[in-house]
LUMSEDO-654781 format. One record per residue (C-alpha): residue in three letters; z, x, y negated. Coordinates in steps of 0.05 Angstrom, whole numbers, padded with zeros to 5 digits, always signed. Last residue first. Layout:
<pts>
alaZXY;...
</pts>
This chain:
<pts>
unk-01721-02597+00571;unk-01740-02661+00618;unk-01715-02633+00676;unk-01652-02614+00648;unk-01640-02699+00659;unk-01607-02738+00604;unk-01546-02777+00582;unk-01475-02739+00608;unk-01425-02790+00586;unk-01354-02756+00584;unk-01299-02791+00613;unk-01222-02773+00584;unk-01148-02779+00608;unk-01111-02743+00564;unk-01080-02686+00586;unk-01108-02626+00531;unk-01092-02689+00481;unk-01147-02703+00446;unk-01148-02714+00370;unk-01115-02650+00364;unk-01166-02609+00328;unk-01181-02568+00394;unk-01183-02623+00441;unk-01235-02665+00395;unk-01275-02592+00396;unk-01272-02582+00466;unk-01289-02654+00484;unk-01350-02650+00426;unk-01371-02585+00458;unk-01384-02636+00528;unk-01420-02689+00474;unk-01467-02646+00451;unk-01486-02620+00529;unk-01512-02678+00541;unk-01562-02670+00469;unk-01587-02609+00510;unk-01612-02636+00570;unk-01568-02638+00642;unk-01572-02588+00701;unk-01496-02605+00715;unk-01485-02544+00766;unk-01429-02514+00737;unk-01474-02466+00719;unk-01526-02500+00684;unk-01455-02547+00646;unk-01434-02475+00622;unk-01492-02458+00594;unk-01512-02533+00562;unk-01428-02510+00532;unk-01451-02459+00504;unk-01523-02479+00472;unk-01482-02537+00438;unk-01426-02501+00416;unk-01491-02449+00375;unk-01518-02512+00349;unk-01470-02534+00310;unk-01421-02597+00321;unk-01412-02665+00270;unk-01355-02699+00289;unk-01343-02773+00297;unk-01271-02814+00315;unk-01240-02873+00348;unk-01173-02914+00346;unk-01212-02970+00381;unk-01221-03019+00334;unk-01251-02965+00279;unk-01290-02928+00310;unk-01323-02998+00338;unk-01333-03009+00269;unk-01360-02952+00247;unk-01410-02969+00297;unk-01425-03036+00269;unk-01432-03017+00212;unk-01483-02957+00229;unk-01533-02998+00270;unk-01606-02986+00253;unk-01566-02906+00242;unk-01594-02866+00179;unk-01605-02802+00190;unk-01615-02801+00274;unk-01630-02735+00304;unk-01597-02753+00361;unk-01645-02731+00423;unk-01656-02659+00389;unk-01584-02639+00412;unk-01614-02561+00397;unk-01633-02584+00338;unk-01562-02570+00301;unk-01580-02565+00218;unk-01540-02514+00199;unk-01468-02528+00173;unk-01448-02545+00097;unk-01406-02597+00115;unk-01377-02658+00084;unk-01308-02686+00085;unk-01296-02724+00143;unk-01310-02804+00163;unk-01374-02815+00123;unk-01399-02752+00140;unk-01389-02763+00218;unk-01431-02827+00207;unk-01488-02782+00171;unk-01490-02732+00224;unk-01563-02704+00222;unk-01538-02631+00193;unk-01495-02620+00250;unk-01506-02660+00307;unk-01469-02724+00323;unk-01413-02731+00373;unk-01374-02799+00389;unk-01309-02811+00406;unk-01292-02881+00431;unk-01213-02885+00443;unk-01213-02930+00504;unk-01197-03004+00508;unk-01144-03031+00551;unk-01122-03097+00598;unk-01180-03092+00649;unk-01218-03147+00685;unk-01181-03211+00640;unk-01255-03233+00620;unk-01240-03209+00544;unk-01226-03145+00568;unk-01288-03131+00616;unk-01326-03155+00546;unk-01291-03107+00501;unk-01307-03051+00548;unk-01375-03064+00559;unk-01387-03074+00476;unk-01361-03006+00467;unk-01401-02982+00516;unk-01455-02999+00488;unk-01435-02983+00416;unk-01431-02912+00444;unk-01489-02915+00492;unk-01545-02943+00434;unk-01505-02910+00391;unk-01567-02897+00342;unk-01557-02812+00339;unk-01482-02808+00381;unk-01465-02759+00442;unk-01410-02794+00480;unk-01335-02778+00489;unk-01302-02832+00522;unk-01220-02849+00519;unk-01157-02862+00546;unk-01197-02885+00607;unk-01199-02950+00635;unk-01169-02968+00705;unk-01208-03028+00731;unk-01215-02992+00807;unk-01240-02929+00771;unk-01299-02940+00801;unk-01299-03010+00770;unk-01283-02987+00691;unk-01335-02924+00688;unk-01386-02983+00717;unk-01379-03044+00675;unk-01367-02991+00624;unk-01443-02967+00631;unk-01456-03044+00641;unk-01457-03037+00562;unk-01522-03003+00554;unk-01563-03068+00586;unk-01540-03111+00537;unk-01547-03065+00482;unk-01625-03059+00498;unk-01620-03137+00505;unk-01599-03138+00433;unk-01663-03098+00403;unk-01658-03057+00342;unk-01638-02982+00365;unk-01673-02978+00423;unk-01726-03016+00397;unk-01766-03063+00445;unk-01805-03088+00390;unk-01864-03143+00414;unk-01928-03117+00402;unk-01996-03107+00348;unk-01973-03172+00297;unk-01983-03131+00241;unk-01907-03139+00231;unk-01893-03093+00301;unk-01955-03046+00277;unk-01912-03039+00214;unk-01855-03032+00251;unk-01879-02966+00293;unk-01909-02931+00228;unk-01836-02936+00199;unk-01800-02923+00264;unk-01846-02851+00262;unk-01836-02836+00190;unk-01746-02845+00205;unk-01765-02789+00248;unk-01797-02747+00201;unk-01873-02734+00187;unk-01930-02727+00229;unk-01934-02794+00279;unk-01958-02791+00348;unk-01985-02851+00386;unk-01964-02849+00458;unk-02006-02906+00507;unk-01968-02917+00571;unk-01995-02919+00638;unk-01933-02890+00660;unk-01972-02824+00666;unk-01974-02817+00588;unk-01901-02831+00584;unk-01873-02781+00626;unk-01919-02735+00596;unk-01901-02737+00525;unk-01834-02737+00547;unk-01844-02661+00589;unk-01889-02640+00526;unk-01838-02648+00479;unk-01849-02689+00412;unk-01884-02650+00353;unk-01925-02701+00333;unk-01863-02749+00329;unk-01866-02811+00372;unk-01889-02882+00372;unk-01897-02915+00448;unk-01947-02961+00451;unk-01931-03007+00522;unk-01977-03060+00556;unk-01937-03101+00610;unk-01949-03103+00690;unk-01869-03099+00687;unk-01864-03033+00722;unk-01911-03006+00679;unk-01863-03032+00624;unk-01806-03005+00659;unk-01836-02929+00654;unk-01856-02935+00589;unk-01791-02969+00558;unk-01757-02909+00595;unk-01805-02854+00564;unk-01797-02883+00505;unk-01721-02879+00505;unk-01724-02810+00526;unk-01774-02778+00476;unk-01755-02772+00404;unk-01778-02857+00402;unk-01807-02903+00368;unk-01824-02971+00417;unk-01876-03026+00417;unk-01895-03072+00477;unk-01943-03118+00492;unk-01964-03175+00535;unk-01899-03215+00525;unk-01891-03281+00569;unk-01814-03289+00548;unk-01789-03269+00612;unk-01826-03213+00619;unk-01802-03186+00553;unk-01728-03200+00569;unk-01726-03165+00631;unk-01760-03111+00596;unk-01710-03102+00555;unk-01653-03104+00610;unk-01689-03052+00654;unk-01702-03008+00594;unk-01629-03009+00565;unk-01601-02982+00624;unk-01654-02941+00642;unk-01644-02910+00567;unk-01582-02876+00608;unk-01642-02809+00627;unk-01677-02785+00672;unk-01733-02838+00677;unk-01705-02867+00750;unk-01640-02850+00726;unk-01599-02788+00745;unk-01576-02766+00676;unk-01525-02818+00665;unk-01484-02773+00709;unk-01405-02805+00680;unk-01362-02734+00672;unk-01298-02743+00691;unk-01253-02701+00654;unk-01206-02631+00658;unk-01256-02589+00631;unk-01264-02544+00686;unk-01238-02595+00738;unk-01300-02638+00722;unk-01289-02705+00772;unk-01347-02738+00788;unk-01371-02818+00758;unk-01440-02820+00806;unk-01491-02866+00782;unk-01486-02940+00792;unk-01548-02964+00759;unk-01619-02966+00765;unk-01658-03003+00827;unk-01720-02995+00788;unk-01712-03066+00755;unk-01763-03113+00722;unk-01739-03187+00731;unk-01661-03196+00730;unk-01639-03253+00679;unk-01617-03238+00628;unk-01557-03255+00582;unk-01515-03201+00618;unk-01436-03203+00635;unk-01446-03244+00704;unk-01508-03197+00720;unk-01451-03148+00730;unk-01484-03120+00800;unk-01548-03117+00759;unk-01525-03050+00740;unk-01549-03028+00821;unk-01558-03085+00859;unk-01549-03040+00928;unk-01482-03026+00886;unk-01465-03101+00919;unk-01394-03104+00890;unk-01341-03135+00937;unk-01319-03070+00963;unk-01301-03051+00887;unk-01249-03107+00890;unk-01265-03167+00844;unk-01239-03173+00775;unk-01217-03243+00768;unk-01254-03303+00756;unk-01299-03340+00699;unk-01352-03284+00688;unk-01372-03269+00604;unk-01435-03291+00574;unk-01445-03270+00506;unk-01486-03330+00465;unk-01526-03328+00417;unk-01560-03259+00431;unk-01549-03210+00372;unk-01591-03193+00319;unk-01593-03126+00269;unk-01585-03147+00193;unk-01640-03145+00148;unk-01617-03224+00124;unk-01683-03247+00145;unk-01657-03220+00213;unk-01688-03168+00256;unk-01737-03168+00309;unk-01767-03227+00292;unk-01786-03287+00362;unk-01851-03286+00364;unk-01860-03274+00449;unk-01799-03328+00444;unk-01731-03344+00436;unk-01710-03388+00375;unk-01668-03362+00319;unk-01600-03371+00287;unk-01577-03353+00217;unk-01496-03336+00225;unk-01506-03284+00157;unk-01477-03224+00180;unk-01483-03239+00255;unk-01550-03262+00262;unk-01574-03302+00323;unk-01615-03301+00372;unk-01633-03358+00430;unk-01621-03343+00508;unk-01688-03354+00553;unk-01687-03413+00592;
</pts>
């Protein structure tokens, strides 16, 4: 049976089903009613199946496994030049860690009996919802901005997916996408909105934490527009915690874009910086989720900056030529090590994984 919904901020509970809202009456974001968690000790890496993929933790998820690429489990290298690990998110199916959420998501929408899906999305996170949704036999519209890239555009279109572009901003193009949702056009798989999206970012800690043999890392710098990874993997870690698999949480430091940083803003002084859209993946103004990531800021010990453009196109450089041939809004969160370094909120030996989130090949 599929798992029920419930609100957080208000404690209103909802019935699954292809009907089921996609937000609370409240406004508030939903949550699944209940958070599974595994009832045994950490097992040794050998013991993982990584032929499973993410599903490996299917003990942590409220899904059950029915659309899946074989996603998951991506490399976790050493990057002597900045003294890190560096997590390749970039090598999923679609190119990018929206796998995660996709596989999860659509999971969920099979299992319900939907027929069609709605996303918004700069590019990555459509493409993924696309890509699963063929996989799933189910319908996808996939709202974007008119001026989306050609490579996305594409890697939608031949998923069988239908893109409907929107003039206007970016907040324009989730506001065209939930009114189809309320006309009754599609079930929302929002990145930003849906739980089982969240569900299926967190096993990016399941993973960090097990190939480190359940050793967590002072912290993780991750690039941050919705914090669909950050709040992800905050959620991952808290969870491996509660079960009694690791006995720490890392620093979560996220990095936003100058000029589109409105979470930075509320933690520093304001800047008078040029818009970065270079990191065009996080060009987020007003985040579905923002409470709860300052939250998870704020348990951890965590921080937000706001970098230019000009860090960004340095450090995609040195990434090219280091032979990480990742997409701009990776390279966001690479300055954002330098930078956290730099001010001191780093130490130059703490122990740190970066999240590299999308493929060069989709530049």
């Amino acid at each position: 049976m599929a798992a029920d919904l419930r609100c957080p901020a208000c404690d209103r509970t909802y019935d699954a089903g292809p009907d089921e809202p996609w937000r609370c009456d409240c406004g508030h974001p939903l949550e699944f009613a209940t958070r599974p968690l595994p009832d045994r000790p950490a097992p040794d890496f050998a013991e993982l199946d990584t032929r499973d993929g993410l599903w490996a933790f299917e003990e942590f998820l409220p899904v059950r496994r029915l659309v899946s690429l074989g996603e998951g489990f991506t490399p976790l290298v050493d990057a002597d030049d900045w003294d890190a690990q560096f997590k390749l998110d970039c090598v999923f199916p679609s190119g990018s860690f929206k796998d995660r959420g996709a596989t999860v998501t659509l999971s969920r929408a099979a299992e319900l009996g939907v027929e069609t899906v709605l996303e918004d999305s700069s590019g990555n996170a459509g493409a993924a919802i696309a890509q699963y949704a063929a996989r799933a036999d189910v319908d996808a519209d996939i709202y974007v901005p008119a001026d989306a890239k050609q490579s996305k555009l594409a890697a939608i279109e031949r998923a069988g997916a239908t893109p409907v572009r929107i003039e206007g901003t970016r907040q324009d193009v989730t506001d065209a996408c939930i009114d189809a949702v309320e006309s009754g056009e599609g079930w929302y798989a929002s990145h930003a909105w849906n739980p089982a999206f969240f569900a299926g970012t967190q096993t990016f800690a399941f993973e960090v934490a097990a190939q480190r043999d359940w050793s967590v890392p002072d912290a993780v710098v991750a690039p941050l527009g919705h914090g669909t990874l950050f709040l992800g993997a905050y959620r991952g870690f808290r969870a491996l915690s509660d079960a009694g698999w690791t006995d720490a949480m890392p620093r979560l430091l996220g990095v936003q874009a100058a000029g589109v940083a409105p979470v930075a803003a509320d933690l520093h002084e304001g800047s008078d910086a040029e818009r970065n859209d270079v990191a065009d993946g996080i060009q987020i103004t007003d985040p579905a989720r923002g409470d709860q990531i300052r939250d998870a800021i704020e348990a951890t010990g965590g921080d937000a900056i706001a970098l230019d453009a000009a860090s960004t196109r340095d450090s995609l450089d040195a990434l090219h030529r280091s032979g990480f041939y990742v997409e701009p809004t990776s390279a966001v969160a690479v300055a954002g090590l330098r930078a956290y370094r730099e001010r001191d909120v780093l130490d130059e030996d703490a122990d740190v994984v970066v999240a590299l989130t999308g493929s060069g090949l989709k530049s």
